[in-house]
N, C-alpha and C positions, 0 to 999 in steps of 0.2 A: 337501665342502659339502652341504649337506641339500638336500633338493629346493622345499622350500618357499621358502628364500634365495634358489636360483637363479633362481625362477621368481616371485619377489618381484611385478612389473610385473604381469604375468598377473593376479593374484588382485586389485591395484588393479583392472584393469581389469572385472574379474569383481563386485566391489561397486559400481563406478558402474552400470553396467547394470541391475543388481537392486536397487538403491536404490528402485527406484519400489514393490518390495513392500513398501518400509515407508510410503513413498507413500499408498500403497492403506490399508493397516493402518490410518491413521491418518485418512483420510477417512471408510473407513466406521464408528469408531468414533465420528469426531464428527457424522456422517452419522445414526445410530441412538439418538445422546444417553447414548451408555455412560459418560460422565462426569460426567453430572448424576446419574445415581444409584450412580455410587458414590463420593459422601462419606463415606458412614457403609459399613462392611464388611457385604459380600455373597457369596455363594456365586453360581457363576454359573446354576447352578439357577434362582436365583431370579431374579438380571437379564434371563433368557431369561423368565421368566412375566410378568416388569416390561414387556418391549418387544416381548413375541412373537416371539421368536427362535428358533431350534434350539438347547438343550441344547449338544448336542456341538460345534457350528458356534462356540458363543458362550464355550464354556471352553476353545479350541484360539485363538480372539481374545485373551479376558484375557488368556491364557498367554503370548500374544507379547508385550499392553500390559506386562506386569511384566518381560519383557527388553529390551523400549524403556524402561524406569524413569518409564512412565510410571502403571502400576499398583505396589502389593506386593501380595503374596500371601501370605499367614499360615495352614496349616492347610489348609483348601480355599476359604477368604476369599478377596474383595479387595477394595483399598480404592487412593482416588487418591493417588499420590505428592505433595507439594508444588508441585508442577511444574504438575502437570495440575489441581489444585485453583486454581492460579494463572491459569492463560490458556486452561483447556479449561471451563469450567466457566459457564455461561452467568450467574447472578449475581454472577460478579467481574468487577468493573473495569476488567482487563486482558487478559478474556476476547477467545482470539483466534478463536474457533469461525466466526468469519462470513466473516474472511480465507481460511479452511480451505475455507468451503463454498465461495467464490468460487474456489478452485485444482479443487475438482470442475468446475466448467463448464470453468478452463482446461485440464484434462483432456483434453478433449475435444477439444477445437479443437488443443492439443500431438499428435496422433494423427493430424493431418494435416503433422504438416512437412515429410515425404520429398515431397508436394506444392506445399509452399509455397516449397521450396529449386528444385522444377525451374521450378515460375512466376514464382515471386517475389510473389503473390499473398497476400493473408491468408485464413486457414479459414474465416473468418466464417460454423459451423460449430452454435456455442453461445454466448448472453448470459443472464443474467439480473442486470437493474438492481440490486435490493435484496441480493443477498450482497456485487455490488461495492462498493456506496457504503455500506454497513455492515461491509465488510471496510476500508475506508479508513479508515473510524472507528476498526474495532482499535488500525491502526497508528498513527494522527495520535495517537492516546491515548498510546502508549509515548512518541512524538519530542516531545509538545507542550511540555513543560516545557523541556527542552532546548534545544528550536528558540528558544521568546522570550525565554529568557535569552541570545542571541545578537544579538536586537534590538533595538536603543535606541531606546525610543518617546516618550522626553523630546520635547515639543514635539510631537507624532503626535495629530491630533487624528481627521481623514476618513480610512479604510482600506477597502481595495478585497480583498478576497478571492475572484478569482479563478479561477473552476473550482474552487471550493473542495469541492464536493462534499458531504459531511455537516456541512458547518460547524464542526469541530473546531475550527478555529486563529480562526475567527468569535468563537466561545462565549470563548475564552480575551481574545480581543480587547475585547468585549463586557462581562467582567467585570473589565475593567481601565480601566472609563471611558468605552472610545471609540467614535466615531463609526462602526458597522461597515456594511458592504454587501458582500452574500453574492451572487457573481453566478455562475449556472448554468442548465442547463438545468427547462424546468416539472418535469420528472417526475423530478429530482433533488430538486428544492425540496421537493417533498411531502414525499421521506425527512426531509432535513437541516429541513423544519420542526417535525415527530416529535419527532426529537431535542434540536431548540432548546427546543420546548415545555416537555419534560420538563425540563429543565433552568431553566425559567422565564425564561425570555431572549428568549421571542415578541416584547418592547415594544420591546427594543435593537438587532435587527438587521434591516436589510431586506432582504426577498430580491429579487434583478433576474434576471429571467430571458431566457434568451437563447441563441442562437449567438456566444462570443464571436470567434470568426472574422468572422462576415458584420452582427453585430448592435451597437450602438450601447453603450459600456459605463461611459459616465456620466464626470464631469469632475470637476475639482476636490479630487482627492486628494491626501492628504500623505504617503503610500505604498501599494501595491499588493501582494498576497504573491502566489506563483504558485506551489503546491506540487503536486509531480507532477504539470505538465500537458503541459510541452514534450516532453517523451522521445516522444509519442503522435503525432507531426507529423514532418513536415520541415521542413525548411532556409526555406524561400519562406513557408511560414506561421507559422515561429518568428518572420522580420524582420517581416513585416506585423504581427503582435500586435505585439510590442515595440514599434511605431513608433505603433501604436494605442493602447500605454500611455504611452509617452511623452505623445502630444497629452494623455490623462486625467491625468496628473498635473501639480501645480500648481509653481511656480518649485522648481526644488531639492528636487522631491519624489523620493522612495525606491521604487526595487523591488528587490524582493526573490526571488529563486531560489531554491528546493529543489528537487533533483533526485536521483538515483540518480547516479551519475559514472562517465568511463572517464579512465587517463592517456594521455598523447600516442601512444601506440602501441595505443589501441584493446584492449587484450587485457585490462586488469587497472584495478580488482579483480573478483575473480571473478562478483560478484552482481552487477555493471553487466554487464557482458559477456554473461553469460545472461539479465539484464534484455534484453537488446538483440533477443535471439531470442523471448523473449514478445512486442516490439513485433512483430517482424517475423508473427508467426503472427496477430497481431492488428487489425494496422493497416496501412494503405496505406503508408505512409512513414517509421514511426516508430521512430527507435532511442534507445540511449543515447548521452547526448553527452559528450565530453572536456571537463574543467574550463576547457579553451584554448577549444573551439569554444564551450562557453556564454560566456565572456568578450568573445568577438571578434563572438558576436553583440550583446551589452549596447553595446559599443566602436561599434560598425558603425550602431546604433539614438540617438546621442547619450545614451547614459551614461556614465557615469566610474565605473569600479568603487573601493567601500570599504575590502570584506574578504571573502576567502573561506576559508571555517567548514567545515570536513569533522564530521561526526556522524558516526560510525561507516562504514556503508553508504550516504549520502547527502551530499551537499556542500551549504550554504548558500552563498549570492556574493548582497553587498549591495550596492547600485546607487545612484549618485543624478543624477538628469535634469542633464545640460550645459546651460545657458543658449545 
Protein backbone atom coordinates (compact mmCIF):
# COMPACT_ATOMS: atom_id res chain seq x y z
CA UNK A 1 0.00 0.00 0.00
CA UNK A 2 1.56 3.41 -0.86
CA UNK A 3 2.01 5.82 1.74
CA UNK A 4 -0.02 8.39 0.57
CA UNK A 5 -3.23 5.89 0.60
CA UNK A 6 -2.44 5.06 3.86
CA UNK A 7 -2.36 8.24 5.22
CA UNK A 8 -5.31 9.43 2.88
CA UNK A 9 -7.25 11.26 6.13
CA UNK A 10 -3.92 13.10 7.07
CA UNK A 11 -3.46 15.11 3.90
CA UNK A 12 -7.53 15.88 4.08
CA UNK A 13 -6.75 17.19 7.23
CA UNK A 14 -3.64 18.98 5.97
CA UNK A 15 -5.87 21.05 3.10
CA UNK A 16 -8.58 22.19 5.42
CA UNK A 17 -6.08 23.98 7.65
CA UNK A 18 -4.26 25.75 4.88
CA UNK A 19 -7.19 26.41 3.04
CA UNK A 20 -7.12 29.99 4.45
CA UNK A 21 -3.88 30.44 2.15
CA UNK A 22 -5.97 30.47 -0.55
CA UNK A 23 -8.18 32.65 1.62
CA UNK A 24 -5.56 35.10 1.94
CA UNK A 25 -4.53 34.83 -1.92
CA UNK A 26 -7.80 35.83 -2.92
CA UNK A 27 -8.49 38.82 -0.49
CA UNK A 28 -5.57 40.39 -1.24
CA UNK A 29 -5.91 40.21 -4.80
CA UNK A 30 -9.40 41.63 -4.76
CA UNK A 31 -8.07 43.76 -1.93
CA UNK A 32 -5.42 45.51 -4.52
CA UNK A 33 -7.98 45.46 -7.53
CA UNK A 34 -5.59 42.87 -9.61
CA UNK A 35 -8.63 41.99 -11.52
CA UNK A 36 -9.82 45.07 -12.81
CA UNK A 37 -6.84 45.46 -14.58
CA UNK A 38 -6.27 42.43 -15.87
CA UNK A 39 -9.02 42.31 -18.58
CA UNK A 40 -6.89 42.80 -21.32
CA UNK A 41 -3.21 40.79 -20.96
CA UNK A 42 -0.45 42.09 -18.81
CA UNK A 43 2.90 41.20 -17.76
CA UNK A 44 3.18 41.40 -14.00
CA UNK A 45 5.75 44.10 -14.44
CA UNK A 46 3.60 46.04 -15.31
CA UNK A 47 0.52 45.32 -12.86
CA UNK A 48 3.02 46.02 -10.20
CA UNK A 49 3.82 49.89 -12.01
CA UNK A 50 -0.34 49.88 -12.44
CA UNK A 51 -0.83 49.49 -8.44
CA UNK A 52 2.52 50.03 -6.95
CA UNK A 53 3.48 46.86 -5.99
CA UNK A 54 6.61 44.78 -5.69
CA UNK A 55 7.61 43.21 -9.04
CA UNK A 56 8.56 39.92 -7.45
CA UNK A 57 5.87 39.91 -4.69
CA UNK A 58 3.21 40.52 -7.54
CA UNK A 59 4.35 37.77 -10.27
CA UNK A 60 4.76 35.00 -7.31
CA UNK A 61 0.61 36.25 -6.66
CA UNK A 62 -0.50 35.95 -10.41
CA UNK A 63 1.34 32.74 -10.37
CA UNK A 64 -0.92 31.30 -7.70
CA UNK A 65 -4.10 33.31 -9.41
CA UNK A 66 -3.43 31.08 -12.65
CA UNK A 67 -3.34 27.78 -10.34
CA UNK A 68 -6.64 29.06 -8.57
CA UNK A 69 -7.90 29.22 -12.52
CA UNK A 70 -8.47 32.17 -11.71
CA UNK A 71 -5.85 33.98 -13.89
CA UNK A 72 -3.97 32.29 -17.43
CA UNK A 73 -0.95 32.87 -18.14
CA UNK A 74 0.31 32.93 -21.82
CA UNK A 75 4.14 33.71 -22.22
CA UNK A 76 4.83 35.82 -19.36
CA UNK A 77 1.10 37.41 -19.65
CA UNK A 78 -1.85 37.32 -17.75
CA UNK A 79 -5.17 37.87 -18.22
CA UNK A 80 -8.67 37.03 -16.21
CA UNK A 81 -10.01 33.64 -16.68
CA UNK A 82 -13.97 33.83 -17.34
CA UNK A 83 -14.60 33.32 -13.94
CA UNK A 84 -13.00 36.11 -12.44
CA UNK A 85 -14.00 38.44 -15.42
CA UNK A 86 -17.46 37.18 -14.11
CA UNK A 87 -17.71 37.99 -10.22
CA UNK A 88 -14.12 39.63 -9.54
CA UNK A 89 -14.43 42.36 -11.67
CA UNK A 90 -15.94 45.52 -10.44
CA UNK A 91 -18.20 46.49 -13.64
CA UNK A 92 -19.90 43.29 -13.94
CA UNK A 93 -23.14 42.68 -12.57
CA UNK A 94 -22.37 39.80 -10.63
CA UNK A 95 -19.27 41.25 -9.24
CA UNK A 96 -18.74 39.62 -6.00
CA UNK A 97 -15.58 41.87 -4.88
CA UNK A 98 -17.72 43.53 -1.96
CA UNK A 99 -18.81 40.15 -0.42
CA UNK A 100 -14.99 39.46 -0.47
CA UNK A 101 -13.98 42.67 1.21
CA UNK A 102 -16.65 42.09 3.89
CA UNK A 103 -14.90 38.40 4.71
CA UNK A 104 -11.55 40.68 5.13
CA UNK A 105 -13.24 42.39 8.23
CA UNK A 106 -14.59 38.72 9.03
CA UNK A 107 -11.11 37.82 9.14
CA UNK A 108 -10.50 39.38 11.82
CA UNK A 109 -13.10 38.97 14.22
CA UNK A 110 -12.67 34.76 12.97
CA UNK A 111 -9.10 35.16 14.75
CA UNK A 112 -10.70 35.55 17.87
CA UNK A 113 -12.64 32.19 18.29
CA UNK A 114 -10.46 30.12 20.46
CA UNK A 115 -12.03 33.27 22.68
CA UNK A 116 -15.31 33.29 21.74
CA UNK A 117 -15.53 29.19 22.33
CA UNK A 118 -14.11 29.68 26.02
CA UNK A 119 -16.80 32.85 26.62
CA UNK A 120 -19.23 32.40 24.52
CA UNK A 121 -19.02 35.90 23.83
CA UNK A 122 -18.69 37.48 20.26
CA UNK A 123 -15.23 39.32 19.00
CA UNK A 124 -16.80 42.33 18.28
CA UNK A 125 -13.31 42.96 17.03
CA UNK A 126 -13.97 44.41 13.45
CA UNK A 127 -17.20 46.10 11.37
CA UNK A 128 -17.36 48.10 8.58
CA UNK A 129 -21.10 49.03 7.34
CA UNK A 130 -20.59 49.63 3.48
CA UNK A 131 -18.68 46.17 2.36
CA UNK A 132 -21.55 44.51 4.50
CA UNK A 133 -24.49 45.94 2.88
CA UNK A 134 -22.92 45.95 -0.42
CA UNK A 135 -21.67 42.52 0.06
CA UNK A 136 -25.38 41.58 0.54
CA UNK A 137 -26.07 43.14 -2.71
CA UNK A 138 -23.63 40.81 -4.46
CA UNK A 139 -25.44 38.03 -3.18
CA UNK A 140 -29.34 39.19 -3.23
CA UNK A 141 -28.11 39.77 -7.13
CA UNK A 142 -27.29 35.95 -7.73
CA UNK A 143 -30.62 34.59 -5.59
CA UNK A 144 -33.07 37.50 -6.83
CA UNK A 145 -34.46 36.01 -9.75
CA UNK A 146 -34.79 32.71 -8.23
CA UNK A 147 -36.13 33.73 -4.97
CA UNK A 148 -39.53 35.67 -6.70
CA UNK A 149 -40.02 33.10 -8.93
CA UNK A 150 -40.98 31.27 -5.86
CA UNK A 151 -43.41 33.96 -4.78
CA UNK A 152 -46.76 34.33 -6.01
CA UNK A 153 -47.55 37.98 -5.86
CA UNK A 154 -50.99 37.66 -7.70
CA UNK A 155 -53.15 39.80 -5.52
CA UNK A 156 -49.66 41.31 -3.55
CA UNK A 157 -50.24 44.69 -3.61
CA UNK A 158 -48.30 46.55 0.18
CA UNK A 159 -44.73 44.71 0.72
CA UNK A 160 -42.81 45.02 3.79
CA UNK A 161 -39.07 44.40 3.12
CA UNK A 162 -37.55 43.90 6.22
CA UNK A 163 -34.12 44.35 7.34
CA UNK A 164 -33.82 44.44 3.80
CA UNK A 165 -30.55 46.07 3.67
CA UNK A 166 -29.44 47.21 0.13
CA UNK A 167 -32.95 46.86 -1.13
CA UNK A 168 -32.23 44.27 -3.70
CA UNK A 169 -35.41 42.09 -3.30
CA UNK A 170 -37.24 46.09 -2.90
CA UNK A 171 -35.96 47.14 -6.51
CA UNK A 172 -37.07 43.85 -7.90
CA UNK A 173 -40.40 44.33 -6.02
CA UNK A 174 -40.59 47.87 -7.08
CA UNK A 175 -40.25 47.02 -10.77
CA UNK A 176 -43.04 44.81 -10.69
CA UNK A 177 -45.81 47.31 -9.66
CA UNK A 178 -45.77 47.27 -6.18
CA UNK A 179 -46.38 48.95 -3.25
CA UNK A 180 -42.64 48.66 -1.49
CA UNK A 181 -41.42 49.69 2.06
CA UNK A 182 -37.84 49.19 2.75
CA UNK A 183 -37.33 49.15 6.53
CA UNK A 184 -33.91 49.44 8.09
CA UNK A 185 -31.59 51.03 9.96
CA UNK A 186 -30.67 55.28 8.96
CA UNK A 187 -27.12 54.43 8.03
CA UNK A 188 -28.18 51.35 6.06
CA UNK A 189 -30.82 53.67 4.09
CA UNK A 190 -28.17 55.88 2.95
CA UNK A 191 -26.26 52.83 1.09
CA UNK A 192 -29.57 51.05 -0.21
CA UNK A 193 -30.78 54.71 -1.20
CA UNK A 194 -27.33 54.90 -3.51
CA UNK A 195 -28.34 51.92 -5.00
CA UNK A 196 -32.17 52.62 -5.40
CA UNK A 197 -31.25 55.89 -6.99
CA UNK A 198 -29.04 54.38 -9.55
CA UNK A 199 -31.41 52.34 -10.56
CA UNK A 200 -34.20 55.10 -10.73
CA UNK A 201 -36.51 53.60 -8.31
CA UNK A 202 -36.13 56.70 -5.69
CA UNK A 203 -40.17 57.58 -6.47
CA UNK A 204 -41.27 53.63 -5.71
CA UNK A 205 -39.88 52.85 -2.63
CA UNK A 206 -40.03 54.12 0.76
CA UNK A 207 -37.56 53.96 3.26
CA UNK A 208 -38.56 53.41 7.15
CA UNK A 209 -36.01 53.43 9.32
CA UNK A 210 -35.71 51.98 12.54
CA UNK A 211 -34.85 49.32 15.15
CA UNK A 212 -37.09 46.68 14.07
CA UNK A 213 -36.74 44.87 17.45
CA UNK A 214 -37.81 47.88 19.62
CA UNK A 215 -39.34 50.23 16.73
CA UNK A 216 -42.74 50.57 15.31
CA UNK A 217 -42.82 48.85 11.66
CA UNK A 218 -45.97 50.00 9.95
CA UNK A 219 -49.38 47.98 9.34
CA UNK A 220 -51.25 47.07 6.68
CA UNK A 221 -49.29 44.62 4.52
CA UNK A 222 -50.23 42.00 2.21
CA UNK A 223 -46.80 40.38 2.69
CA UNK A 224 -43.56 40.90 4.49
CA UNK A 225 -40.13 39.28 3.23
CA UNK A 226 -37.32 38.80 5.79
CA UNK A 227 -34.24 37.79 4.17
CA UNK A 228 -31.17 36.90 6.17
CA UNK A 229 -32.32 38.50 9.33
CA UNK A 230 -33.20 35.78 11.89
CA UNK A 231 -30.01 33.59 11.98
CA UNK A 232 -28.54 37.04 13.69
CA UNK A 233 -30.86 36.71 17.02
CA UNK A 234 -32.27 34.35 19.27
CA UNK A 235 -35.12 32.33 20.01
CA UNK A 236 -36.99 35.24 22.40
CA UNK A 237 -36.43 38.00 19.68
CA UNK A 238 -37.11 35.57 16.63
CA UNK A 239 -40.98 35.19 18.56
CA UNK A 240 -41.41 38.81 19.39
CA UNK A 241 -40.57 40.04 15.66
CA UNK A 242 -42.77 37.41 14.24
CA UNK A 243 -45.62 38.33 16.59
CA UNK A 244 -44.76 42.08 15.59
CA UNK A 245 -45.25 41.00 12.02
CA UNK A 246 -48.03 39.17 12.33
CA UNK A 247 -50.05 42.43 14.07
CA UNK A 248 -48.40 44.42 10.61
CA UNK A 249 -49.97 42.23 8.30
CA UNK A 250 -53.38 42.49 7.04
CA UNK A 251 -56.10 39.35 7.11
CA UNK A 252 -54.28 36.52 5.36
CA UNK A 253 -51.32 38.34 4.61
CA UNK A 254 -47.96 36.57 3.75
CA UNK A 255 -44.48 36.28 5.14
CA UNK A 256 -41.92 35.21 3.92
CA UNK A 257 -38.44 33.43 5.18
CA UNK A 258 -35.08 33.22 3.58
CA UNK A 259 -32.68 31.87 5.51
CA UNK A 260 -29.36 29.84 5.33
CA UNK A 261 -30.75 26.24 6.92
CA UNK A 262 -29.66 23.29 9.25
CA UNK A 263 -31.56 19.73 9.25
CA UNK A 264 -32.82 18.26 12.50
CA UNK A 265 -29.69 17.17 13.62
CA UNK A 266 -27.93 20.57 13.44
CA UNK A 267 -24.86 19.35 11.69
CA UNK A 268 -25.67 19.63 7.78
CA UNK A 269 -25.51 21.12 5.20
CA UNK A 270 -22.14 22.16 5.63
CA UNK A 271 -22.62 26.04 4.87
CA UNK A 272 -25.38 26.36 7.50
CA UNK A 273 -23.34 24.79 10.16
CA UNK A 274 -20.31 27.03 9.65
CA UNK A 275 -22.84 29.79 9.02
CA UNK A 276 -23.66 29.12 12.61
CA UNK A 277 -20.15 29.80 13.95
CA UNK A 278 -19.98 33.19 11.85
CA UNK A 279 -23.15 34.04 14.05
CA UNK A 280 -21.54 32.79 17.05
CA UNK A 281 -18.21 35.16 16.42
CA UNK A 282 -20.45 37.81 15.57
CA UNK A 283 -23.36 38.16 17.65
CA UNK A 284 -24.72 37.66 21.01
CA UNK A 285 -27.23 35.01 20.32
CA UNK A 286 -27.27 34.17 16.73
CA UNK A 287 -27.07 30.98 14.90
CA UNK A 288 -28.35 28.87 12.16
CA UNK A 289 -31.79 27.47 12.48
CA UNK A 290 -33.20 23.94 11.33
CA UNK A 291 -36.00 24.15 8.76
CA UNK A 292 -38.20 22.42 11.89
CA UNK A 293 -37.13 25.33 14.30
CA UNK A 294 -37.97 28.19 11.71
CA UNK A 295 -41.34 26.40 11.18
CA UNK A 296 -42.37 25.90 14.66
CA UNK A 297 -41.44 29.36 15.08
CA UNK A 298 -44.04 30.77 12.01
CA UNK A 299 -46.58 27.74 14.00
CA UNK A 300 -45.93 29.10 17.47
CA UNK A 301 -46.39 33.12 16.11
CA UNK A 302 -50.02 32.33 14.35
CA UNK A 303 -48.96 31.36 10.91
CA UNK A 304 -49.94 28.36 8.74
CA UNK A 305 -47.02 27.42 6.62
CA UNK A 306 -47.51 27.34 2.56
CA UNK A 307 -44.26 25.93 1.11
CA UNK A 308 -40.86 25.38 1.83
CA UNK A 309 -38.48 26.15 -1.22
CA UNK A 310 -34.80 25.13 -0.59
CA UNK A 311 -32.37 27.24 -3.24
CA UNK A 312 -29.50 25.76 -3.02
CA UNK A 313 -27.64 26.91 0.28
CA UNK A 314 -30.61 28.82 1.67
CA UNK A 315 -34.26 27.67 2.35
CA UNK A 316 -37.40 29.92 1.37
CA UNK A 317 -40.80 28.90 3.93
CA UNK A 318 -43.87 30.87 2.94
CA UNK A 319 -46.34 31.79 5.53
CA UNK A 320 -49.66 33.13 5.67
CA UNK A 321 -51.14 35.09 8.99
CA UNK A 322 -54.15 32.54 10.87
CA UNK A 323 -57.12 34.45 11.45
Amino acid sequence: MKETSKHKEAKRIREIVSNFWISRIILTANNLRVFDELEKPLTAKSVAKRLALDPRATELLLNSLVSLKFLRKKGNRFINTSTASKYLVRQSPFYLGDIIRHNEVLWTNWSYLNEVVKTGKPANKAFELESFILGMHNLARLKKDILIKQLNLKGIKRILDLGGGPGTYSMEFAKRGKDVYLFDRPETLEIARTLIDKEGLGDRITLLQGDFLTDPIGSDYDMVLMSQILHAYGKRDIKSLLKKTWKALNTSGILVIHEFYLDSTLTEPLTGAIFSINMLVNTPQGRTYSVRELKEFLKGSGFKILGVHRLDDTVLIRSQKRR
